[in-house]
Structure formats: structure tokens, C-alpha cells
N, C-alpha and C positions, 0 to 999 in steps of 0.2 A: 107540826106546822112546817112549811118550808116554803122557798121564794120561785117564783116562773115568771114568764114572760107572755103578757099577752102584746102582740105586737113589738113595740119597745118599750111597753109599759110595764115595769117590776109588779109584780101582786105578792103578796103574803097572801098563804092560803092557809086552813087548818084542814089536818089529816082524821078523819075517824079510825077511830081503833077499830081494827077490825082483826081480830085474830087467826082466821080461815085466808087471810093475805098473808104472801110475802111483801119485804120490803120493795123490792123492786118491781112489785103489782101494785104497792101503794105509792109509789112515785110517778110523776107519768101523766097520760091521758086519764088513766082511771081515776087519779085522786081528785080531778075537775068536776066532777059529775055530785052533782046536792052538795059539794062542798063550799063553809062560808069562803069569800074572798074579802078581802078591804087592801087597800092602796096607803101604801107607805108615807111618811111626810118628809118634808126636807129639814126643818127644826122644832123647837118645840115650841118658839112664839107664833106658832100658825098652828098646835095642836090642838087650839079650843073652836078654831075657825075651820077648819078644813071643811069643801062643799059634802051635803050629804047627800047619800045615792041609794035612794029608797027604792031602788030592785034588790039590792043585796040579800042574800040567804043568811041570816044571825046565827042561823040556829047552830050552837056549839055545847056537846055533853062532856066535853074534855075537863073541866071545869065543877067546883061547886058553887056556888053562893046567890044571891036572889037581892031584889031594890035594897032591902032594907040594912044587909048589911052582907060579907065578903068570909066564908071560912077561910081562916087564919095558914090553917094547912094545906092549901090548894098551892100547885104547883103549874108551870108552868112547861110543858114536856113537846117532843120532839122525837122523829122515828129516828133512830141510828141506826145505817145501814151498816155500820161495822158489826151490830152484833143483833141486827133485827129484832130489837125491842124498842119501844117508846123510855125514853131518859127523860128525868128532869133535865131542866138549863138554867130554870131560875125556880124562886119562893115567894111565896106571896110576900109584898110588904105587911110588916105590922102596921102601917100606919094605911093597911086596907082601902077603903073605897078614895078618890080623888076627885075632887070636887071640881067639875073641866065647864060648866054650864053646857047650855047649846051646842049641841057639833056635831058631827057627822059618827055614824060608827062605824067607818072605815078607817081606823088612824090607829098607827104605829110605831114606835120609834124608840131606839136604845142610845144611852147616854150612859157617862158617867159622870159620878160626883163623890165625894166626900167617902175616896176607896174605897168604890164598888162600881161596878158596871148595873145597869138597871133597866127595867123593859116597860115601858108604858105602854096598854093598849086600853082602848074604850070599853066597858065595862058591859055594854053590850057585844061584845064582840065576843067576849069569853064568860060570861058565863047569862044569858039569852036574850031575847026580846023584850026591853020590857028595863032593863040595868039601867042603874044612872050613871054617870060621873065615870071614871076611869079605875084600869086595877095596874098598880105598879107591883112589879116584879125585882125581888132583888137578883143579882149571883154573887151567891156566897160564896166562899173561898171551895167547898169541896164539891162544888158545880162548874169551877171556873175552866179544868178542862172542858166538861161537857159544852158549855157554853163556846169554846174556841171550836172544838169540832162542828158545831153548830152554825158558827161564821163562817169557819172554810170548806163545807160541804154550801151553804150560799154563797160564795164565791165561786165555787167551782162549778155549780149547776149558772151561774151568770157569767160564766167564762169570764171570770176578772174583769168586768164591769164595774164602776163605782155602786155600793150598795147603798139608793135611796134613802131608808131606813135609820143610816146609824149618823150618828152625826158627826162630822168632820173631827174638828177635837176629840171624838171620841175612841172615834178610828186612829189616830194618830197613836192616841196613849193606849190601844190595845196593841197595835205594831210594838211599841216602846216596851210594852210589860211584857212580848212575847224574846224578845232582846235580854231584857236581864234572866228572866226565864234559863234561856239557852248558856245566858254566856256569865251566868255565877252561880249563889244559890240558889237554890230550888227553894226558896223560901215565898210561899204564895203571899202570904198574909202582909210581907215585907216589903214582896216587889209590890201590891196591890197598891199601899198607901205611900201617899206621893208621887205616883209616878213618875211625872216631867221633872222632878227635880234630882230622884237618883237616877235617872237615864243620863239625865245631864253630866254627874259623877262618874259615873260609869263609863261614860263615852270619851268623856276626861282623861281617865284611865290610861284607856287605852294609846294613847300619845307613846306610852314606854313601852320599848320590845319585849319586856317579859311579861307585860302583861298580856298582851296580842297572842304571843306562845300560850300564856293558860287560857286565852278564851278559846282557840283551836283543840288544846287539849279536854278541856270543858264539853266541848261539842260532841269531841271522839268519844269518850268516855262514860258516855251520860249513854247509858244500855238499854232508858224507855225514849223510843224517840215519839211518842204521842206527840211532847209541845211543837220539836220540829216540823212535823206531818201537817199538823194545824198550823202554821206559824205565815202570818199573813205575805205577801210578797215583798213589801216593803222591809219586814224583819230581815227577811231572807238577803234582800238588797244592803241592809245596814252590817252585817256580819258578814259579808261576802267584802263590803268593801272594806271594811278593819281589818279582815283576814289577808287581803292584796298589799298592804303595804309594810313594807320593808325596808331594812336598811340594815348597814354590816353587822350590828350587831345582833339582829333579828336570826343573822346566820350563824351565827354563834351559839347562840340558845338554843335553835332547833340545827341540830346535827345534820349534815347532810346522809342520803342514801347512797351508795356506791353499786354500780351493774357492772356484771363483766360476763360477755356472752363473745364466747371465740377471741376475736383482736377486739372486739368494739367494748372497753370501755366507758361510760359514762356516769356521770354525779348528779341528783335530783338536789337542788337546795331547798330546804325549807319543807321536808315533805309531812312533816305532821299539817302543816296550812293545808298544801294543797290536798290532803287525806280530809281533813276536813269540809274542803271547797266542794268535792267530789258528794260528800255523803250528806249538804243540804242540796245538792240539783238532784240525791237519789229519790227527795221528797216531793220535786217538779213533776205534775201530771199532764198536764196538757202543754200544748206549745206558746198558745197566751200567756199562762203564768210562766212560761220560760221566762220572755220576752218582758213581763210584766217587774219581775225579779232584777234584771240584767236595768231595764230602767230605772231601778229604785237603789242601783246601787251607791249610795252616798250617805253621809255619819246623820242625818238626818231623815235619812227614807225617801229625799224629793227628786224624785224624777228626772232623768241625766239623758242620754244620747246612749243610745244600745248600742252602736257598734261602737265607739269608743270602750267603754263598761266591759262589751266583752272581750274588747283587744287585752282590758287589764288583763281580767280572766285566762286566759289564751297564754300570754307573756308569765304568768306567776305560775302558772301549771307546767309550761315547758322549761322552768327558770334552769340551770345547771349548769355546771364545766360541759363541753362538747354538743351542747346542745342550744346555745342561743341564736348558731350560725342560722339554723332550721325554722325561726318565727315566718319570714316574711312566703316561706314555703309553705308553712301552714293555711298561712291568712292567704294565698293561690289557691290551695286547695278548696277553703271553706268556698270563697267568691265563685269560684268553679260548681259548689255544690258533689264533688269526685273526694269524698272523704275516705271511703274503699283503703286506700293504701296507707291508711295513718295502723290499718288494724295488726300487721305485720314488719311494718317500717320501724328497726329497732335503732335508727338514729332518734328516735322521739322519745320522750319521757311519757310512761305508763301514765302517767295521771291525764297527757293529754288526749289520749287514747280512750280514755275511758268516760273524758268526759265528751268526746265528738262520737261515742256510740251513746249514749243517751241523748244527745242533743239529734243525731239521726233518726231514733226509734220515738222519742215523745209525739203523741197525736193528735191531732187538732181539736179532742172533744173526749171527755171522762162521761159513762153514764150515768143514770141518779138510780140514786137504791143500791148501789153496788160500794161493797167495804172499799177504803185510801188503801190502797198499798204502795209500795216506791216501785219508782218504776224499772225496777232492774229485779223484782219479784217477778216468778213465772205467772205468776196468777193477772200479772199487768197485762203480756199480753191477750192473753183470752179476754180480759175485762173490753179493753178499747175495740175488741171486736164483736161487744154483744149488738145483735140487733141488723148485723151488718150481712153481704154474700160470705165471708170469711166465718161466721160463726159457727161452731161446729155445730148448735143446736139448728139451726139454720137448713146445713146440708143432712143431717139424721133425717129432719123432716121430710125435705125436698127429695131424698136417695135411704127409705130406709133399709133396702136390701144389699146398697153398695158399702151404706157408712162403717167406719172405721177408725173409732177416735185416735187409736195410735199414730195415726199420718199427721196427725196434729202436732203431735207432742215437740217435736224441733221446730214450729212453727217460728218465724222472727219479720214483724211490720216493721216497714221503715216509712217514715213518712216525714220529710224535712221540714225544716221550718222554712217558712215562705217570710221574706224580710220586704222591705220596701227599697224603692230606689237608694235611700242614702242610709243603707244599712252594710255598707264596704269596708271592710275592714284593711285596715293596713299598717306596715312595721311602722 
């Protein structure tokens, strides 16, 4: 199953298995075709009421169970384009069929409760014609990546749109549980139950500069970055902003770097942050969720002033002895859009360099069916170019006596982010 757009209207659609497909033939125009649709809800006191739309196609074999009652072991699954198979994302509830009366079988909607995230769909929708009542899905703790891949492959096929679907509060405390995630233990089963209240602790925490230093270290160190990769914009926004602030003793704890190239001298402060600042934008795919990120950065996840947000960014990345002369030069160049000279200008600090060529090269659009990678993976840029005149599959077809994949290989997109009038940055 996965999310599109007809018009501006979200659908949830279900995919058939179809084995003689790739993923990225089952995503697309082609998975439209006999495939069921139904329409998301906005919460769950309108899940019994939603209007019904008696054109719909029901028919779904994804699925076991029949009126009378719900096999126990029926899962709820999804194609991952990361490894071109259909994954579980959730489990049947044991507590099987759900008694919803009258309603449409177009209704959908994930919440959570009582540490667990959960999937409600109408019972005709999954498993056919003919079902009553609804079938609640759990995600268990050893689905709970699955399940995250699963939100941010529909975010990113809705270009960071709010997703219909999931409900507010619920969205909030998956950002929250994607946070503790990152920035302690890896302990699923721990962050799952209560969330809002140890985010709260957590967040607390973080007040004192050595704990700021191990949430950076936390980040670098942590060598599967699945949660990262998944990790909604908002997360990304809440540990960007604990990672920006500082104070003397923040310098102390994390050592400075020291450069010396000919006469030029210079000192990076704080460079385990900004090592870390650097390797969550490496998980930024498109330029929305740039933008999306940069907005959300505050201890809460709500929504701030991007250029502000990214002047912190900018300032905490360039921080140093011999280098703070250089901010309001930066913030010329970005405004200018002539970032070119930041890539050899050795008055700058390497971190700011390296994060103004990802924010240059990220693209206006990821395609579907095709694996996350960061985007400083070569495999990025051929991906942001399938489909396009730039594809190499593209020119083989159009030129097969000329093509020559090797002329690709150094290939490098740039394509900036396009900001709005009051996206100005300034010292």
C-alpha cells in the first residue's frame, strides 16, 4: 500500500503482489490501474461516519479473513523499495474484527495509544466485499522501523505535505519517539511507552552542556543510521536545534579542531556538533524536506522562520578563532545564490562547505520505488535523475549507438533551493 495524490486529494491505495514487477513498476501510473483506493480520514470521531463511495474497487487478496471473523495472523504489509520486497508494518490486533456500524469502506487512519502505534482500516477494505466492522492493526516493537520507513517513504512521495491519515497527536509523538531513538538508547520497547513524558525528560536533559556533547556523540556513533534516514522533519528540526546551542562550557567538553594550511591558521569550536549537524542534512532528500527541517527547528518541533533557523545553522557551523569575521560574507553569498567560492575559500570552516554543497545539489523531487539513500551517496545523484533528459537510461535509448555510460560517472546536479521573498539571511 502507499499514499498519491489525485489532484490535492491524498488516496491510500493497496499495491498487488505481483512478483514479475519491479518496485519502481509497482509504484507509479501502473499501480493505479484495478487497484483498491479509499480516502484517508482527519480523526477517528468521524471513522464511523465517513461518506461512502460505492464506485470503489474492494477487491484486496493481500489480506486473509472473511464476515465472520479475522485470521489472527494476517499482517499488514507494504512494498520497500529499499529492498524490493513486500514488509510487514503492522499485525493483526488480537482483539480482530471492530465493530464501527455503518460507514463507508474508504477509511483509514493511524494513531496511537497505550505504547503502540495502530492502523485502523475498514474491514472491507482489506480483506473484500462483503467484511464488516473494521480491522485494527498493531506495530509491534520489531515492525517499528518498518513502520517508520513506511511514514517517511509517504512523506516523501507527498513532498512533506501534512499526511491526512495520521493523527496529529500521533504524528507529534512519532517525531518525539524518533528523538529519543537518535539521541539515547536504542531501547524500542522503552522509548515506545510514554512517550510525551520521557521526551519531556529527555529534552530536560539536555539544558546541560555535557549532555548536548553526548547527544552529538550519540548521533555520530550510532553506525545503523536507518532511524535517522526515517526520522520525520520535525525530529530532525528538534536535534538540530539542541545541537546549535552553546555556551563556554559546551567548548570545553567538545575540544576544538585546529587547521593549519601554509600561514592560514584556523580553529573549528565544537566540531563533534557540527560533525553531527552535517550527517542529519546527509539524510535530507529533497529540498522541501530541507526547508521543512530548517522550520521545525525548536525543542518542541513547531514551526519557526527558516531563515532565521538557518542563520543559527550557518553561525554554529562556521563557529571558530579566525573565522567568525567571515559570517555576514556567507550570508552575501547564500542571498546572491554564488556559493561556488565557499568550495575552495580556506578562510571558511570545512563544515560550512560541506553543508552549502548539499544544500546546492538537494533536488526538488525523490522518485517512488527507488531505495533512501543520503544524499552525498553516488547512487543520489543518478536516482534524482530517473525519468528525466539527464537519465542515462533515457539517452541509451534515445542514442543506442552513441551511449556511453562512463561519461556519466563524474556526473554532479545542482539545483538550489528556491526560498521565498523573506527567506534573507543576515549576520
Amino acid at each position: 500500500m502507499s499514499v498519491s495524490f489525485n489532484g490535492n486529494k491524498q488516496e491510500v491505495q493497496a499495491i498487488e503482489k505481483d512478483p514479475a514487477l519491479s518496485a519502481s513498476q509497482l509504484y507509479g501510473p501502473v499501480k493505479t490501474i484495478n487497484k483498491p483506493k479509499f480516502d484517508p480520514i482527519l480523526d477517528n470521531k468521524h471513522f464511523a461516519d465517513a461518506p461512502v463511495n460505492k464506485d470503489l474497487n474492494i477487491g484486496v487478496t493481500a489480506f486473509v479473513g472473511a464476515e465472520t471473523g479475522i485470521t489472527p495472523s494476517a499482517s499488514l504489509e507494504w512494498l520497500n523499495s529499499d529492498t524490493n520486497t513486500f514488509k510487514a508494518l503492522a499485525k493483526l490486533s488480537v482483539t480482530g474484527a471492530v465493530s464501527l456500524g455503518a460507514g463507508a469502506e474508504g477509511c483509514f487512519l493511524v494513531s496511537y495509544a497505550k505504547g503502540r502505534f495502530r492502523i485502523q482500516a475498514k474491514a472491507a477494505l482489506c480483506f473484500g466485499i462483503g467484511a464488516k466492522g473494521a480491522a485494527l492493526f498493531d506495530v509491534n516493537i520489531k515492525l517499528m522501523l518498518e513502520f517508520s520507513s513506511w511514514i517517511y517513504r509517504q512523506l516523501l512521495t507527498a513532498e512533506f505535505r501534512v499526511l491526512s491519515f495520521i493523527m496529529k497527536e500521533s504524528f507529534i509523538q512519532l517525531s518525539q519517539f524518533f528523538v529519543l531513538m537518535l539521541g539515547r538508547k536504542n531501547d524500542i520497547s522503552e522509548n515506545l511507552n510514554n512517550i510525551s513524558s520521557v521526551f519531556i525528560d529527555f529534552n530536560s536533559s539536555l539544558d546541560k552542556a555535557r549532555e548536548r556533547n553526548k547527544l552529538a556523540s550519540f548521533i555520530l556513533n550510532n553506525a545503523d543510521d536507518a532511524w535517522l534516514k526515517t526520522a520525520t522533519p520535525e525530529a530532525k528540526g528538534i536535534l538540530l536545534y539542541q545541537l546549535t546551542r552553546h555556551g563556554i562550557a559546551d567548548k570545553v567538553i567538545d575540544e576544538p579542531d585546529t587547521t593549519t594550511n601554509w600561514n592560514d591558521f584556523d580553529i573549528d569550536y565544537l566540531p563533534n556538533r557540527k560533525a553531527a549537524i552535517i550527517k542529519i542534512f546527509e539524510t535530507v532528500l529533497i529540498k522541501r524536506e530541507w526547508q521543512n527541517v530548517l522550520q521545525h527547528m525548536h525543542p518542541n518541533g513547531l514551526k519557526g522562520d527558516l531563515g532565521k533557523n538557518e542563520g543559527d545553522i550557518i553561525r554554529l557551523l562556521n563557529y571558530g578563532k579566525f573565522l567568525d569575521k567571515n559570517v555576514q560574507e556567507i550570508f552575501d553569498y547564500i542571498n546572491s545564490r554564488n556559493i561556488g567560492a565557499f568550495e575552495s575559500d580556506k578562510d571558511y570552516s570545512k563544515y560550512i562547505t560541506l553543508y552549502l554543497k548539499m544544500r546546492a545539489k538537494v533536488a526538488p523531487r525523490y522518485p517512488d520505488g527507488i531505495e533512501v539513500v543520503k544524499n552525498t551517496s553516488p547512487k543520489y545523484d543518478i536516482y534524482i535523475n530517473y525519468n528525466s533528459s539527464n537519465d542515462y537510461r533515457f539517452y541509451a535509448a534515445a542514442n543506442p549507438d552513441q551511449y556511453d555510460q562512463s561519461i556519466f560517472n563524474d556526473y554532479t546536479d545542482t539545483s538550489p533551493i528556491q526560498r521565498s521573498d523573506d527567506d534573507t539571511y543576515d549576520a
